[in-house]
N, C-alpha and C positions, 0 to 999 in steps of 0.2 A: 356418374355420381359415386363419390366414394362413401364407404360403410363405415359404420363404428370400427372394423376388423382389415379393410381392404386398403391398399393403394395409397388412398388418401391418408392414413396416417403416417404415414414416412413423412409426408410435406412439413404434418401439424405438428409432428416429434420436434423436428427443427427449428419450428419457429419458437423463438427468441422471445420475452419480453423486455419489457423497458429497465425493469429493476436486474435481469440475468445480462442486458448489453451491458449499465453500467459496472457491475460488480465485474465482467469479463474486461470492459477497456480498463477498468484501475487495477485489476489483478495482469493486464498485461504492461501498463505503465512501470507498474513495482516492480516486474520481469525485467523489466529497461533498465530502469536505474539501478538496480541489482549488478547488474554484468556490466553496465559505464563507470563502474566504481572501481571496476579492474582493469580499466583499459588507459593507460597512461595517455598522458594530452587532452582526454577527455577529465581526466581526476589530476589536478595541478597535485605537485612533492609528490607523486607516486611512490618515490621512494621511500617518502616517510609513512608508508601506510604502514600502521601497526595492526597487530590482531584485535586486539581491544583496547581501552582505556583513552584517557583524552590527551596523551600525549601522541598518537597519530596524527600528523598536521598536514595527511591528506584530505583534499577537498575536493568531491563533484563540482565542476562547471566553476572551480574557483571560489566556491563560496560554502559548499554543507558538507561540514566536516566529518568525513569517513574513517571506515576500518573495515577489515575484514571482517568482523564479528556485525556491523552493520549491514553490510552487503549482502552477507546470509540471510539476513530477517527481511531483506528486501525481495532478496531472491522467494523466502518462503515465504512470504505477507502475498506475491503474485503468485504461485503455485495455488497456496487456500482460495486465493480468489478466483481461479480458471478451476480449480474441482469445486469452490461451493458456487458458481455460477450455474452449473447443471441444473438447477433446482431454483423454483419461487422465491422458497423461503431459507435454503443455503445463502442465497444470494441478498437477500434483505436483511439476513442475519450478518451477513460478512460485510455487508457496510456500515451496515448500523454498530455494531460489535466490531469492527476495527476502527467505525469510527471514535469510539468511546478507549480504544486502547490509546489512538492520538492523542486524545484530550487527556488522560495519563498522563501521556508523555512530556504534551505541551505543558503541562503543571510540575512534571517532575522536572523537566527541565530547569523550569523556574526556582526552583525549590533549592534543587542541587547547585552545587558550584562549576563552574565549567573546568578549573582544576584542581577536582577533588577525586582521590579513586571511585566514589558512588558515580562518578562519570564514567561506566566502562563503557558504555555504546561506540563511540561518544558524542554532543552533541554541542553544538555552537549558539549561536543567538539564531543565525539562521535557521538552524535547521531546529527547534525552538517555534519560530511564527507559522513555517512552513507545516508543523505538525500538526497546528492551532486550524491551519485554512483547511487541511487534509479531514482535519476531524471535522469542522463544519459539513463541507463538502461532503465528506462520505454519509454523514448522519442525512442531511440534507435529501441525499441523491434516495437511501434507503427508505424515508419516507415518503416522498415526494413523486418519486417510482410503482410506489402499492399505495399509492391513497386508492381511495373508491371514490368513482362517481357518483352524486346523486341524483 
């Protein structure tokens, strides 16, 4: 039998709940796409990857139009997600709270022109819808993860 103090909390330190898995698997996803935005053949025109702006007409996977200045926010959006993971309410914060940065985005996207300088990210129609499902999904995942039973 382990005690409030003994043995047995090492096991319970570890475990995981439902809302700290998903804010870890989508802060490790962002890690992913972060670093295949730099890797040629995975990101089509590599060459034309620019630092910012929408005249980079490099694309992940062929279709969601990159830059350096994207790749960074990818790389750090998975970073906040594996250190606010540690934690309940880092971790309900950082879905719920990035997921509302998506829906931003997915609206500025809309807003903005896709070549206009307000486009420095930059961003396509694609990556546009994909920011729309991300925000669902994260909001989703963050309440849906800490609801309470009755």
């Amino acid at each position: 039998m382990a005690t409030a103090s003994g043995a047995g909390d090492v096991a319970y330190s570890r475990h995981r709940t439902a809302v700290q898995t998903a804010a870890l698997a989508v802060g490790i996803v962002f890690l992913l796409v972060g670093v295949l935005g730099f890797i040629p053949g995975v990101t089509t025109n590599y060459s034309d990857l620019g630092f910012a702006g929408h005249h980079s007409e490099a694309k992940l996977l062929g279709i969601f139009q990159v830059s350096v200045l994207h790749n960074i926010v990818h790389l750090l959006f998975g970073v906040a997600g594996l250190a606010l993971a540690r934690t309940v309410g880092g971790a309900r914060n950082y879905l719920i709270g990035g997921g509302v940065i998506y829906l931003i985005l997915w609206l500025y996207g809309l807003v903005v022109g896709q070549n206009t300088a307000a486009n420095f990210v930059p961003l396509n129609t694609a990556d546009d819808w994909l920011h729309l499902v991300l925000a669902i999904g994260m909001i989703a995942l963050g309440f849906l993860t800490t609801r309470r039973r009755v």
